[in-house]
Backbone as CSV, one residue per row, in Angstrom:
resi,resn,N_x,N_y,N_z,CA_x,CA_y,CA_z,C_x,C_y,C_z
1,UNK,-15.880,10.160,-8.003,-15.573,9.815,-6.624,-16.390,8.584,-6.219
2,UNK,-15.623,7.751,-5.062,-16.736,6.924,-4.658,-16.755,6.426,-3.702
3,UNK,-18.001,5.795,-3.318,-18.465,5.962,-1.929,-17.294,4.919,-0.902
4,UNK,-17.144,4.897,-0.120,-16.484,3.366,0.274,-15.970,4.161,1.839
5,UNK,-15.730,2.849,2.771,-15.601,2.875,4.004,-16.229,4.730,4.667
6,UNK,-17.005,4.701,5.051,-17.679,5.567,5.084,-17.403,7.588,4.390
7,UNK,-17.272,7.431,3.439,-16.646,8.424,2.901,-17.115,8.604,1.107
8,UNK,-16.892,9.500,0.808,-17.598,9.576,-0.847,-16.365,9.852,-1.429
9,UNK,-15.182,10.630,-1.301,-14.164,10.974,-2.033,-13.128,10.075,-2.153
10,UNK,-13.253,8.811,-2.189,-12.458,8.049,-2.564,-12.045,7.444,-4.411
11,UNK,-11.256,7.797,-4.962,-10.706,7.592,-5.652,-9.575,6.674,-6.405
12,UNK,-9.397,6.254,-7.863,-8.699,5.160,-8.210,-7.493,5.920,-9.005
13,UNK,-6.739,5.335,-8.581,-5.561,5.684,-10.089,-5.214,3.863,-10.552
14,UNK,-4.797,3.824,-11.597,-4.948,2.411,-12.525,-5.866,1.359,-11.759
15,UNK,-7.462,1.442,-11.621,-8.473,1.180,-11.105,-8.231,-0.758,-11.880
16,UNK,-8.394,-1.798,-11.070,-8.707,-3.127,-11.385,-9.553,-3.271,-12.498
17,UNK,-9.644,-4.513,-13.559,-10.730,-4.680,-14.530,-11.652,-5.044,-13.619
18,UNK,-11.737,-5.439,-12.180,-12.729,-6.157,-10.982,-12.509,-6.001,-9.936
19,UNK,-13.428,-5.056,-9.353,-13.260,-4.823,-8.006,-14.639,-4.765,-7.434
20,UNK,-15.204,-4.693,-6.002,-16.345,-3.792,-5.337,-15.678,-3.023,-4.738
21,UNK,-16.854,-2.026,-4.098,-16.997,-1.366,-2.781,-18.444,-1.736,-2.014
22,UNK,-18.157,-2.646,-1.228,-19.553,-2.925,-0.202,-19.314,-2.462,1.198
23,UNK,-18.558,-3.718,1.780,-18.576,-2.955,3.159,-17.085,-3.419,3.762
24,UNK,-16.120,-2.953,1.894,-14.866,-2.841,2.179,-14.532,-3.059,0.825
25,UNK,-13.418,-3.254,0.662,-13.237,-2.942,-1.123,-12.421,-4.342,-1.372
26,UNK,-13.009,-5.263,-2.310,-12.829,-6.178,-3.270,-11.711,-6.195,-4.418
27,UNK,-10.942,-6.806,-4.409,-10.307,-6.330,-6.043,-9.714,-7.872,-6.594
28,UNK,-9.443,-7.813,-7.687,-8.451,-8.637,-8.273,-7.117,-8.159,-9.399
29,UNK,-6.234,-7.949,-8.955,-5.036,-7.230,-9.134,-4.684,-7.847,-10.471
30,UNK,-4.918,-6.978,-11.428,-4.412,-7.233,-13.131,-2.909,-8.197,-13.121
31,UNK,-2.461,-8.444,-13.987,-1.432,-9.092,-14.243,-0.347,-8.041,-15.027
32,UNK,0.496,-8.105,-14.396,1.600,-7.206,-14.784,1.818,-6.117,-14.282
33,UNK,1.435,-5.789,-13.277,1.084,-4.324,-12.521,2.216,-4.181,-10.967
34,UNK,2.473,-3.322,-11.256,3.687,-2.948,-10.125,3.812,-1.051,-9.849
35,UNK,4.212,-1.011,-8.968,4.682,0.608,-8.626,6.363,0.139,-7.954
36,UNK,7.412,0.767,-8.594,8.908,0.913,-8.587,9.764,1.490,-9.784
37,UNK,10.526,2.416,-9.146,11.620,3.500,-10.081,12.711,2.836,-10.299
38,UNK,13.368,2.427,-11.067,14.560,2.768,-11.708,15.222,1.947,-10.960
39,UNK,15.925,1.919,-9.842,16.726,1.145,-8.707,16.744,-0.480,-9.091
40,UNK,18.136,-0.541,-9.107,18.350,-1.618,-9.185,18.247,-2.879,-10.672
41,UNK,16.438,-2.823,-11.159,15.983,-3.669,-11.775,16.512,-2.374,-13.541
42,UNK,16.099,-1.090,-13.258,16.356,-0.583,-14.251,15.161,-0.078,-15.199
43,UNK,14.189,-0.440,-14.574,12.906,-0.302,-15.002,11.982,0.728,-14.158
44,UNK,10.524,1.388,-14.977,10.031,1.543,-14.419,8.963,1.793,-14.105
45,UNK,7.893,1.124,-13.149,6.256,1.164,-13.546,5.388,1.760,-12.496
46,UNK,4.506,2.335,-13.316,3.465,3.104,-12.302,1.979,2.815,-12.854
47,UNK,2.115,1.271,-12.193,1.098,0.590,-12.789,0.117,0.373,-11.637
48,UNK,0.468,-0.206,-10.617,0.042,-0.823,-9.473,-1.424,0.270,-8.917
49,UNK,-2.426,-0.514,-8.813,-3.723,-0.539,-8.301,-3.671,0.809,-6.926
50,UNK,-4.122,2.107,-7.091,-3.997,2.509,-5.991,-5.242,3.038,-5.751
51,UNK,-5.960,3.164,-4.233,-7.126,3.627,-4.130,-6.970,4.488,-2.499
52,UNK,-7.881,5.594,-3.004,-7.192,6.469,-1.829,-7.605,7.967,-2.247
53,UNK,-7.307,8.772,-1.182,-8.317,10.205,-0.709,-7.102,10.777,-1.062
54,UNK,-7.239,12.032,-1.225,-6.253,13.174,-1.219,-6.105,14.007,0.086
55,UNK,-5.336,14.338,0.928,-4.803,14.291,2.128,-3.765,15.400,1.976
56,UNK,-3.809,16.497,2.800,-2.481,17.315,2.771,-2.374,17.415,4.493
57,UNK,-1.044,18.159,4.907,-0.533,17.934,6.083,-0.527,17.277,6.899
58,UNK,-0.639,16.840,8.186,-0.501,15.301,8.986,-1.787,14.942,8.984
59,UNK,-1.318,13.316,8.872,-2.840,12.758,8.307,-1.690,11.347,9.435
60,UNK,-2.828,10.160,9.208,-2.639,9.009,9.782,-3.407,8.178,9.414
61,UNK,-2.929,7.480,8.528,-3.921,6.055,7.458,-3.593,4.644,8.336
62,UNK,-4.395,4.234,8.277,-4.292,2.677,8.564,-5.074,1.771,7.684
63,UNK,-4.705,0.319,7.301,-4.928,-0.203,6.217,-5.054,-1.445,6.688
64,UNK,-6.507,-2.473,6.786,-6.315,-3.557,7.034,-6.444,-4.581,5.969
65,UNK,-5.972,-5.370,6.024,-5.754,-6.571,4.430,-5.785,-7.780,4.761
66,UNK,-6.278,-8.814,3.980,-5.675,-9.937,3.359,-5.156,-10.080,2.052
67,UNK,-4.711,-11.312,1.460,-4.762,-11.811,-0.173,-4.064,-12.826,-0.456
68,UNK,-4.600,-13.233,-1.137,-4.381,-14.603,-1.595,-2.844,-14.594,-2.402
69,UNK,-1.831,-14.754,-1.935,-0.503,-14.376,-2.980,-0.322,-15.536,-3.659
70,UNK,0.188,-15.747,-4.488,1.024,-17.165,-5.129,1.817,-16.940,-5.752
71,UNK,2.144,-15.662,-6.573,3.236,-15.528,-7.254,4.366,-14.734,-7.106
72,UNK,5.567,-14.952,-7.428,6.949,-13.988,-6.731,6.296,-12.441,-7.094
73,UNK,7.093,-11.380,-5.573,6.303,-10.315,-5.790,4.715,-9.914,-5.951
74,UNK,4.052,-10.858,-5.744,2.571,-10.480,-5.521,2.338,-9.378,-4.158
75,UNK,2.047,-8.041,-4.066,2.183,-7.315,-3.170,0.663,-6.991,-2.669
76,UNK,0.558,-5.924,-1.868,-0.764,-5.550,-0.886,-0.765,-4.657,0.043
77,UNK,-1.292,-3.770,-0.021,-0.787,-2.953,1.489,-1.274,-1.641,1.641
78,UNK,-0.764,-0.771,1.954,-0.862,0.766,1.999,0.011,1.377,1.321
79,UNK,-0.276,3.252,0.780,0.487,3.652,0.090,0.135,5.554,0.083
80,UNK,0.889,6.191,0.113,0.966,7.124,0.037,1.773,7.916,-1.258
81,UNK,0.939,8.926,-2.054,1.782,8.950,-3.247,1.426,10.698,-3.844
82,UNK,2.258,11.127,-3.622,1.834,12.801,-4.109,2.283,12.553,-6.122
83,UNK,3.096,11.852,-6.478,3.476,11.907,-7.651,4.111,10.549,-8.633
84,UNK,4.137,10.295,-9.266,5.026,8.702,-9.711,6.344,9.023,-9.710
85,UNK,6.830,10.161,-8.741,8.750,9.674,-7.963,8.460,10.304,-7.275
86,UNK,7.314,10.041,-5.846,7.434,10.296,-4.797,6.730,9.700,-4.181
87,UNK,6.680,8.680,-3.681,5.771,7.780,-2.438,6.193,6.930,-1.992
88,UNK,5.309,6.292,-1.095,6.046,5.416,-0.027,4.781,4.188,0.036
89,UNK,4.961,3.192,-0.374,4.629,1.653,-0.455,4.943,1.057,0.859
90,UNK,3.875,0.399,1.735,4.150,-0.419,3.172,3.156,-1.770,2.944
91,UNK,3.672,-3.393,2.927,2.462,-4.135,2.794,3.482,-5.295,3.315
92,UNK,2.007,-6.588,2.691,2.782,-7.659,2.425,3.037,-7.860,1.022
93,UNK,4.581,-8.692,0.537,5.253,-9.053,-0.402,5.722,-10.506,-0.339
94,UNK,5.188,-11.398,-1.546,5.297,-12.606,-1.776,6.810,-12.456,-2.181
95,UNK,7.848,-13.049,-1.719,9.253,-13.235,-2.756,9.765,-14.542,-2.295
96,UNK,10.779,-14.949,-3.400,11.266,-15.805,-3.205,10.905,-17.214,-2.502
97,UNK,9.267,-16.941,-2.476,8.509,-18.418,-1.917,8.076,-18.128,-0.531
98,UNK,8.186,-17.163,0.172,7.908,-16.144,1.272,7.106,-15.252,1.595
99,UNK,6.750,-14.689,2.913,5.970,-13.739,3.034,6.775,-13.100,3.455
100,UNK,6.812,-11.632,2.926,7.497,-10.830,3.847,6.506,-9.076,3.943
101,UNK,7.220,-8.231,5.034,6.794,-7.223,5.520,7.971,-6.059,4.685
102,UNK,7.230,-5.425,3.703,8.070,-4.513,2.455,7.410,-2.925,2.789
103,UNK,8.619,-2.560,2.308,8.403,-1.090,2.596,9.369,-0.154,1.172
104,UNK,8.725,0.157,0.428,9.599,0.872,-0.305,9.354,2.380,-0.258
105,UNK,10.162,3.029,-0.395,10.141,4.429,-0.159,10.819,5.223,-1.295
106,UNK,10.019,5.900,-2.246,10.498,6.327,-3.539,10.471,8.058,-3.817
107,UNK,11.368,8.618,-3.788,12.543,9.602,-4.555,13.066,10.310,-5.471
108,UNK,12.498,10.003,-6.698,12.985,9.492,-8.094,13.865,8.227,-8.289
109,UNK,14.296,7.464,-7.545,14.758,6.267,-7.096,14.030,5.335,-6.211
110,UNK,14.084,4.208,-6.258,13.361,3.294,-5.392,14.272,2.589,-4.830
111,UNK,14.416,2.395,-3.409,14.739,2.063,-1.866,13.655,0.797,-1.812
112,UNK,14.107,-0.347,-1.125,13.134,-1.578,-0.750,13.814,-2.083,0.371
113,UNK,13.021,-2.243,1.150,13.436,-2.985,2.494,12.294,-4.027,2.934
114,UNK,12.611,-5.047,3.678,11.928,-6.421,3.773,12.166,-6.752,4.940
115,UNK,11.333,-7.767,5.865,11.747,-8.452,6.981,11.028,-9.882,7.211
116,UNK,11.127,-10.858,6.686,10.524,-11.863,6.580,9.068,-12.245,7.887
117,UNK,8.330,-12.470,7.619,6.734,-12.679,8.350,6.862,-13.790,8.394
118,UNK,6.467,-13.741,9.874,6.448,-15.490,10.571,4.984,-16.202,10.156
119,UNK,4.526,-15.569,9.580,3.024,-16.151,9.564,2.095,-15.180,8.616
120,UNK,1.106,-15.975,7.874,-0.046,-14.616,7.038,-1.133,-15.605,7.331
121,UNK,-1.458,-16.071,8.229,-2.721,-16.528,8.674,-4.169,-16.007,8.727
122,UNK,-3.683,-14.735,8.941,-5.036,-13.623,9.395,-4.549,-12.160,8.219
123,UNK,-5.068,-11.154,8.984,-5.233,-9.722,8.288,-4.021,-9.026,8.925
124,UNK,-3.577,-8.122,7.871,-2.193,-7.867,8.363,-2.734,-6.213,8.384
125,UNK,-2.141,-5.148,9.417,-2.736,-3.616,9.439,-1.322,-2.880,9.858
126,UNK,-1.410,-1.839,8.346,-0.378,-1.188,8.173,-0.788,0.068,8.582
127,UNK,0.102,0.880,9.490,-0.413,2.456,9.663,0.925,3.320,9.345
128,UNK,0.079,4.445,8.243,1.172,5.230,7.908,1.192,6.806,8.477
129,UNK,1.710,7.165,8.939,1.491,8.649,10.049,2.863,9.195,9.514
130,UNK,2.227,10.819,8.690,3.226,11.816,7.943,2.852,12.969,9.160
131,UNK,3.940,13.378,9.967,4.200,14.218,11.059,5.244,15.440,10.284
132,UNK,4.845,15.936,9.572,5.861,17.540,9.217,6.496,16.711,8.135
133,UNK,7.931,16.667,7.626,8.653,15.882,6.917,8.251,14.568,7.129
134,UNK,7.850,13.670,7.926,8.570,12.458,7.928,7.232,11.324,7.852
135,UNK,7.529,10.508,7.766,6.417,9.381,8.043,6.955,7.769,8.413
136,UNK,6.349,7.875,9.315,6.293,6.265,10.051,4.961,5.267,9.346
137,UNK,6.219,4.060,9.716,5.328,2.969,8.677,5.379,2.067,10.557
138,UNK,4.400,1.272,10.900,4.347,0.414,11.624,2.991,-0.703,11.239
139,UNK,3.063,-1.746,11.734,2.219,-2.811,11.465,1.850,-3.727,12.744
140,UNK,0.651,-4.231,12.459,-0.176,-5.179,13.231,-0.580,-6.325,12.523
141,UNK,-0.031,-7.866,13.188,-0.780,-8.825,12.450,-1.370,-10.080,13.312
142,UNK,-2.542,-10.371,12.266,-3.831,-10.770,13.051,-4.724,-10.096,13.838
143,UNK,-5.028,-9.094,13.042,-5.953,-8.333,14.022,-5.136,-7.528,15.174
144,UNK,-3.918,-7.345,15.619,-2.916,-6.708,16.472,-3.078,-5.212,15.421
145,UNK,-3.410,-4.335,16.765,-3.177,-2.691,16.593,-1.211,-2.707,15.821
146,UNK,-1.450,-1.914,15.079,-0.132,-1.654,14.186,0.970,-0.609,15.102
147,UNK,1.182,-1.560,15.973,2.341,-0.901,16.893,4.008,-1.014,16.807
148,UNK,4.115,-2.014,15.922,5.649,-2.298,15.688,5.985,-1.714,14.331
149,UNK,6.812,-0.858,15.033,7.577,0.046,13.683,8.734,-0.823,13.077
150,UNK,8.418,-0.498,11.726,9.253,-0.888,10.619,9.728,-0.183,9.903
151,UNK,9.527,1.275,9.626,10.020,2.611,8.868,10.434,3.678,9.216
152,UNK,11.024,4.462,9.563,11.260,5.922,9.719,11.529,6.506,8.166
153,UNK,10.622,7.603,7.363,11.596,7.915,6.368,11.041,9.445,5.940
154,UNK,11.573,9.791,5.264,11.328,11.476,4.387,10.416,11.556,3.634
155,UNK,9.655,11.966,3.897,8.392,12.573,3.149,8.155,13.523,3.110
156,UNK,7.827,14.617,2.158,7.445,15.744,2.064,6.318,16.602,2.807
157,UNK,6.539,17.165,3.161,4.990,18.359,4.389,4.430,19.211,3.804
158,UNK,3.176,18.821,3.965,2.350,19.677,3.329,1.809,19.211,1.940
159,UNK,2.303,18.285,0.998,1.994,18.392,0.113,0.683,17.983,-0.577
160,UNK,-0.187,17.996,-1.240,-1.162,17.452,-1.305,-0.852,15.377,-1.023
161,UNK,-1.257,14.544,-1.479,-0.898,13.036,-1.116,-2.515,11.857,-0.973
162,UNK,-2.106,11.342,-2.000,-3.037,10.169,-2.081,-2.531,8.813,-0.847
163,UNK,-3.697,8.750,-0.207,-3.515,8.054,0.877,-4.423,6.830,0.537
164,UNK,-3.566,5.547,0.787,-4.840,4.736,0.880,-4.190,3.383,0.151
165,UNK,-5.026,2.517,-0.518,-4.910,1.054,-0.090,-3.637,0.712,-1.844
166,UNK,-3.060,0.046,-1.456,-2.274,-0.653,-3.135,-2.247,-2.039,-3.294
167,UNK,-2.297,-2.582,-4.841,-2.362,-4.168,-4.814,-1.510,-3.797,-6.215
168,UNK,-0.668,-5.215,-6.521,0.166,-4.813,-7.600,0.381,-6.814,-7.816
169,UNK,0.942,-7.099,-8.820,1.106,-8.879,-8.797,1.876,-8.653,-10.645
170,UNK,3.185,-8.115,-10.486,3.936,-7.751,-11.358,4.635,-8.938,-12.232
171,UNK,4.453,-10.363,-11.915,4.673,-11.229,-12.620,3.811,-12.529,-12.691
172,UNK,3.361,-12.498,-11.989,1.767,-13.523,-11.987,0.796,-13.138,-13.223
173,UNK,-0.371,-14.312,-12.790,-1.841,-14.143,-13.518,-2.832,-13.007,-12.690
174,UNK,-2.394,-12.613,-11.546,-3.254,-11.227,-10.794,-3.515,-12.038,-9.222
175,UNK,-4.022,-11.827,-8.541,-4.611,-12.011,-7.481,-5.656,-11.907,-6.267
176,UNK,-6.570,-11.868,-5.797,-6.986,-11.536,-5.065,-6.811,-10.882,-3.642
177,UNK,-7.676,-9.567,-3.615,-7.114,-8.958,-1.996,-8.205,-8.366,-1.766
178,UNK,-8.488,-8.158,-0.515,-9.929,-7.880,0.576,-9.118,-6.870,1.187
179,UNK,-9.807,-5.572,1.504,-9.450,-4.639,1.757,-10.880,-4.387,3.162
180,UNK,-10.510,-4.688,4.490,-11.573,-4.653,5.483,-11.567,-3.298,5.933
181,UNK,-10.898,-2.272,6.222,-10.342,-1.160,6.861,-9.579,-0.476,6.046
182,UNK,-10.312,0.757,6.338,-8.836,2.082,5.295,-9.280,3.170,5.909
183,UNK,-9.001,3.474,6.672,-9.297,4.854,7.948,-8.311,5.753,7.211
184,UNK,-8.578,7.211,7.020,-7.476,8.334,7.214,-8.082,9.921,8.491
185,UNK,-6.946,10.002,9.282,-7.267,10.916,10.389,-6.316,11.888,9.990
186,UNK,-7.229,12.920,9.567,-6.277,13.946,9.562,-6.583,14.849,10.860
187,UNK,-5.185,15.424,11.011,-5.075,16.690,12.137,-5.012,17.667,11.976
């Protein structure tokens, strides 16, 4: 376990070759690393950098970020994940020469939805809140409380669930991301 944003039980699944924990968590996102099922591309990896508490019944994560993107699909964000075909991915996503605001929500299938970002100037803060079945994805950027919803979707209740921060850069050389904030409130 380890220590980070005031808490000891924080935990890695496919942990960075380079990261800290000081007084927020450091990383540099391997090269080749992604989390997505089957959908679409036909592939499927459960590679992507996840760090995060174990969490059962309503909980409410919020996730504040930067990172340096440059390459298509370079991702960042928050993530919730009871299993590798069941979680739900909320960040920013480099595509097509763009920033955008991604949300995938996975099934045994993977679902992706996008809405292009007017700007990545500052720190972008994703909050994910699992209420019985369901969980809301909403976001804040530049320092803005994460009030504009971008998700409604199905999530399982009750189940145990790794909550907490993801970095992934699935066709690049890796990237850098600063992780300032990773709150989880459970109820």
């Amino acid at each position: 376990m380890i220590m980070a944003f005031g808490s000891s039980d924080w935990q890695w699944i496919n942990p960075p070759r380079e990261w800290t924990a000081d007084d927020g968590l450091s990383l540099v996102c391997d090269p080749g690393t992604d989390l997505w099922r089957k959908t679409h591309y036909g592939y499927t990896y459960d590679t992507a950098h996840l760090f995060g508490r174990i969490v059962s019944g309503d909980f409410a994560l919020t996730v504040t970020f930067t990172g340096d993107y440059a390459e298509q699909y370079d991702q960042a964000g928050a993530v919730l994940r009871i299993d590798e075909e069941n979680w739900v991915k909320a960040g920013v996503e480099y595509v097509d020469g763009a920033f955008h605001l991604s949300t995938v929500v996975t099934r045994e299938v993977s679902d992706w939805s996008v809405l292009p970002l007017p700007q990545t100037s500052g720190s972008v803060t994703f909050a994910l809140e699992r209420k019985g079945d369901a969980v809301t994805v909403r976001y804040g950027l530049d320092g803005a409380a994460p009030e504009s919803m971008l998700r409604l979707a199905y999530f399982p209740a009750a189940v145990p669930t790794l909550a907490g921060a993801m970095a992934a850069a699935p066709v690049g050389k890796g990237f850098p991301v600063r992780v300032d904030d990773l709150s989880i409130t459970e109820d």
